[in-house]
C-alpha positions as CSV (number, residue, x, y, z in Angstrom):
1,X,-11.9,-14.3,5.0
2,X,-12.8,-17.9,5.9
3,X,-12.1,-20.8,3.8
4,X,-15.6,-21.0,2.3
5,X,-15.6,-17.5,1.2
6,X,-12.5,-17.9,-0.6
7,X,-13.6,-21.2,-2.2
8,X,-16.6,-19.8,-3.0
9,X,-15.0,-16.7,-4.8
10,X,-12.2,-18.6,-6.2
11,X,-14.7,-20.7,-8.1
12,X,-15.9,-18.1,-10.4
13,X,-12.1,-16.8,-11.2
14,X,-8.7,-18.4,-12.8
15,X,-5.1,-17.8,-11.6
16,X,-4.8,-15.8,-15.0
17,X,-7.4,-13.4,-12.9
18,X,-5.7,-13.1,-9.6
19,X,-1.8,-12.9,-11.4
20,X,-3.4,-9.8,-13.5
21,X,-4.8,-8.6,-9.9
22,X,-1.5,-8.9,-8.6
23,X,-0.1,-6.8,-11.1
24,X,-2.6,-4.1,-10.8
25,X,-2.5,-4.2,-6.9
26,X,1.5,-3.6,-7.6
27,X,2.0,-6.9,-5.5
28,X,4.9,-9.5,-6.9
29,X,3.2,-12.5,-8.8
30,X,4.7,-15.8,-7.0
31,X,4.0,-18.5,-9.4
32,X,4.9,-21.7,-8.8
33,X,7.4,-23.1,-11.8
34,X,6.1,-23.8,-15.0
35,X,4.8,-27.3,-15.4
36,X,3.1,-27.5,-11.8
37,X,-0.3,-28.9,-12.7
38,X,-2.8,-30.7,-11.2
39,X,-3.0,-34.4,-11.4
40,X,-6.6,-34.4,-12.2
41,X,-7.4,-32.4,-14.7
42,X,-9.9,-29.4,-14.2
43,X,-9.2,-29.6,-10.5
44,X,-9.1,-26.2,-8.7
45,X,-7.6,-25.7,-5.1
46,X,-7.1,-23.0,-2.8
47,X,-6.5,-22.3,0.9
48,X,-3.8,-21.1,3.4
49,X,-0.3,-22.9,3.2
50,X,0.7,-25.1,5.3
51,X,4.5,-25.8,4.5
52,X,6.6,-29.0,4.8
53,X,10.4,-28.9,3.9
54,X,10.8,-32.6,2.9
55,X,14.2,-34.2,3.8
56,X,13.6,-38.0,2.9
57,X,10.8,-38.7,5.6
58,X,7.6,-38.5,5.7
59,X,7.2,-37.8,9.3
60,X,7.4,-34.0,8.4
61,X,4.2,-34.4,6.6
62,X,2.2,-36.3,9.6
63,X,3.9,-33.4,11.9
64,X,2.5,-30.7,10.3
65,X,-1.1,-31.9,9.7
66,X,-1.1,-31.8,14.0
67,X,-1.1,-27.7,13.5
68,X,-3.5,-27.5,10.2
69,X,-6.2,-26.3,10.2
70,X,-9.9,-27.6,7.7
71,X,-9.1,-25.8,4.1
72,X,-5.7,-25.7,4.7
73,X,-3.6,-26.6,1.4
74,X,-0.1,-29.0,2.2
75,X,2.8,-26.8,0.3
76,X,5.6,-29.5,-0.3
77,X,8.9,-28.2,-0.5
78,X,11.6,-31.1,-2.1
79,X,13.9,-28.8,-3.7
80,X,12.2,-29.5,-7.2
81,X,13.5,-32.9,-7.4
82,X,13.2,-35.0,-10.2
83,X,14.9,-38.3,-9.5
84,X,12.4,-38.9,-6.7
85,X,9.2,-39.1,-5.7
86,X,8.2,-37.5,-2.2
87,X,4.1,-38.0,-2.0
88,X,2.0,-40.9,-2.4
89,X,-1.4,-42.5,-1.9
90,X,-0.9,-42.8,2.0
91,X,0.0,-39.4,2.6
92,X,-2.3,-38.7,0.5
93,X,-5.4,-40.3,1.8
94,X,-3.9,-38.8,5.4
95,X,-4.2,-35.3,4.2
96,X,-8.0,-35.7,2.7
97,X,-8.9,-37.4,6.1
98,X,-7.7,-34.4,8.2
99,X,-9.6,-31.9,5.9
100,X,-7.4,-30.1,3.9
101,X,-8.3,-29.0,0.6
102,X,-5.4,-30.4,-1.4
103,X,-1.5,-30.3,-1.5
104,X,0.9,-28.4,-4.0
105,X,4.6,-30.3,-4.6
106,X,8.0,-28.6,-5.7
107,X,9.2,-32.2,-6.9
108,X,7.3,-35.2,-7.9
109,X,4.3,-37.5,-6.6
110,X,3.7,-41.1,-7.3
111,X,0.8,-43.8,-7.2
112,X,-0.8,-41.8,-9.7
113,X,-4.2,-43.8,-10.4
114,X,-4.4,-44.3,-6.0
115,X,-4.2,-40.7,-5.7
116,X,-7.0,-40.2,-8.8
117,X,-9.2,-42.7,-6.5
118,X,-8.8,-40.3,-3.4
119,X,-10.3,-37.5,-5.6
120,X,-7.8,-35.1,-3.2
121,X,-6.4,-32.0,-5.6
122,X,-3.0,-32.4,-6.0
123,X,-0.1,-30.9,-7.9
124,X,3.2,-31.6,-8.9
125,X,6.2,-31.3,-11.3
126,X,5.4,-34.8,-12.7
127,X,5.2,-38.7,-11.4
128,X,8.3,-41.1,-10.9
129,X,7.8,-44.6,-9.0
130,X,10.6,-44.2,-6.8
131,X,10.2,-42.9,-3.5
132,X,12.8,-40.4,-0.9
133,X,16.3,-42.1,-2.1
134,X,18.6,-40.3,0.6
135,X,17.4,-39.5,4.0
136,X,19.0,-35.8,4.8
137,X,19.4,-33.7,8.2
138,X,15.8,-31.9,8.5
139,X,15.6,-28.2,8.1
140,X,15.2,-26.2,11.2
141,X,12.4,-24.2,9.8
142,X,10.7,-27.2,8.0
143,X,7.5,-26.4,9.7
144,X,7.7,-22.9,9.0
145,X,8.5,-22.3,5.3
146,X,8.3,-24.0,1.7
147,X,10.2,-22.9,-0.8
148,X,8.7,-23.2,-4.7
149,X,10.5,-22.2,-7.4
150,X,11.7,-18.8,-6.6
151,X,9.3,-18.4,-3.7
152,X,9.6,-19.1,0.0
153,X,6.2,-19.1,1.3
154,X,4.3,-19.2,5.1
155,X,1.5,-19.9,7.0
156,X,0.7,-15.8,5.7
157,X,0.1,-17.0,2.5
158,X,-2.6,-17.8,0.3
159,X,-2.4,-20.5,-2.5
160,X,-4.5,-20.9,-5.8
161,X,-4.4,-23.9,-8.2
162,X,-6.0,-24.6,-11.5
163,X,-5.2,-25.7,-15.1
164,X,-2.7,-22.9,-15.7
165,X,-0.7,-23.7,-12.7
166,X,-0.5,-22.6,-9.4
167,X,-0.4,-18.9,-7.9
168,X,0.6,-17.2,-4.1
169,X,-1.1,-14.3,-2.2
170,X,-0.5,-12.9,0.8
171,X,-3.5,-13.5,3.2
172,X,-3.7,-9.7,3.9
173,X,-4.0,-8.6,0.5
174,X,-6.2,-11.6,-0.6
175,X,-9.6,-9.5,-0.1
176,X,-8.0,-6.8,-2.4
177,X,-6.5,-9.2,-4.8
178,X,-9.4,-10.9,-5.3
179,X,-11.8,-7.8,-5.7
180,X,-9.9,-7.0,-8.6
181,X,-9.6,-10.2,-10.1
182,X,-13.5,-10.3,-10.4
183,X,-13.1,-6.9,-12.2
184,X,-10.7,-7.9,-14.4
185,X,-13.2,-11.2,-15.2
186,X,-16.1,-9.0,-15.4
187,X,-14.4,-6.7,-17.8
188,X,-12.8,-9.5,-20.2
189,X,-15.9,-11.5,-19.8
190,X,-17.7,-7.8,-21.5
191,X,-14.7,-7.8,-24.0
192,X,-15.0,-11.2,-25.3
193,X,-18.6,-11.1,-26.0
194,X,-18.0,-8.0,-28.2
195,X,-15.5,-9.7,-30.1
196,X,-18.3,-12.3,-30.6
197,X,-20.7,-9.9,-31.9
198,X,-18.4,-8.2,-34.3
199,X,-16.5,-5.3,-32.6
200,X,-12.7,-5.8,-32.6
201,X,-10.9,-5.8,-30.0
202,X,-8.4,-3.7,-31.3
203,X,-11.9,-1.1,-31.5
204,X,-12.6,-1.9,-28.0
205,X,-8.8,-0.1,-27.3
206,X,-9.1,2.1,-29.2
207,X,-5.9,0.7,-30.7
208,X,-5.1,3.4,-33.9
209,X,-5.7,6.0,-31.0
210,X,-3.2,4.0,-29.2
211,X,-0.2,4.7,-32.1
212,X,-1.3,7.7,-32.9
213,X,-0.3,8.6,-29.3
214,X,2.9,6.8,-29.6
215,X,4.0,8.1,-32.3
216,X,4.1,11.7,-30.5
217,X,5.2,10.3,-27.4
218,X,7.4,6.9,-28.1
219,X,7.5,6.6,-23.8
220,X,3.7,6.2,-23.8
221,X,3.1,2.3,-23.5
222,X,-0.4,-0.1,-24.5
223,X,-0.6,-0.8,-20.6
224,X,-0.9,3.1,-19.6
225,X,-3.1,3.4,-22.3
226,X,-5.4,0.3,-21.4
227,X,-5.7,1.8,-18.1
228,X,-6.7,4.9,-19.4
229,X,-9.7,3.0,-21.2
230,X,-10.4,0.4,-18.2
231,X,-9.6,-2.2,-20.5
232,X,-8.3,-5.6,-18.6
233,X,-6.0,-7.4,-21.6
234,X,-2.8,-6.8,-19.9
235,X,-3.3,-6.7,-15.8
């Protein structure tokens, strides 16, 4: 799937879609930590990852543009620090110039208003005026992994930003994933407008049906039930 497709399709979805695809394509949702937003507002990104283990230089991040590739999404790994910042407006303003589609930070950025000027999406745990404090020895695999959060992530992944935070597929399940997010949109999209015209959604599930079953089986859950009904609310 090319870059444009993927913009293209991502455009029309939220990360709420593609973690409930996840689920249903019994793949492992990789969020990035809570509190990973965008510093614009309503800004959505998505592209493969291109991962930088930051050590206190920024020469990791001007090493790894030389191997990206246009759409490509910058995936900052700084350990989720929060007494410095490890991005600004220059590195910034590097990455938009090279033609990638934005940059996702496990730590902080600064030059806030520079980088709103540049327009570039980017997201972060938060702002702090101080740059790298301590230089460090660089990671041997610097160029070849980012770890966020929980999640150590490649050049195999996928990543996807909006308001809600910011998400990871693997590039060979992205088709897949992303087929079923549409559904799941498609199907919530149906649901809502029912609600607006009247019908409940606890009707649209059937949900007295749904305890009535529970009581004769107490192992019988909501999700196998909205499954049985194609419903969406869940996964």
């Amino acid at each position: 799937m090319n870059h444009q497709e993927l913009t293209t399709r991502f455009k029309a979805l939220t990360t709420a879609h593609l973690a409930d695809a996840c689920l249903r394509a019994r793949l492992t949702v990789r969020c990035a930590p809570a509190g990973t937003t965008p510093v614009i507002p309503g800004q959505k990104l998505s592209g493969r990852v291109l991962p930088a283990r930051h050590s206190g230089s920024v020469d990791v991040f001007l090493e790894a543009l030389t191997s990206a590739q246009p759409g490509d999404i910058l995936v900052v790994d700084n350990r989720g620090r929060l007494d410095e910042s490890c991005v600004g407006d220059l590195i910034t303003a590097e990455v938009a110039t090279a033609g990638l589609s934005g940059i996702v930070i496990w730590g902080l950025h600064r030059d806030t208003a520079e980088l709103r000027e540049i327009g570039l999406p980017v997201y972060s745990l938060g702002s702090l005026s101080t740059g790298p404090l301590h230089l460090n020895d660089r990671a041997a695999d610097a160029l070849e992994a980012a770890t966020i959060g929980e999640w150590t992530v490649t050049t195999d992944d996928l990543v996807f930003g909006d308001d809600d935070g910011v998400l990871f597929v693997p590039a060979a399940q992205a088709s897949e994933v992303l087929r079923l997010a549409e559904s799941i949109r498609d199907t919530e999209r149906q649901q809502a407008e029912k609600i607006r015209n009247g019908v409940t959604l606890r009707a649209q599930v059937r949900f007295s049906e749904f305890l009535a079953l529970r009581e004769k089986d107490p192992s019988y859950t909501f999700r196998q039930h909205l499954r049985a009904k194609d419903s969406a609310i869940e996964e």
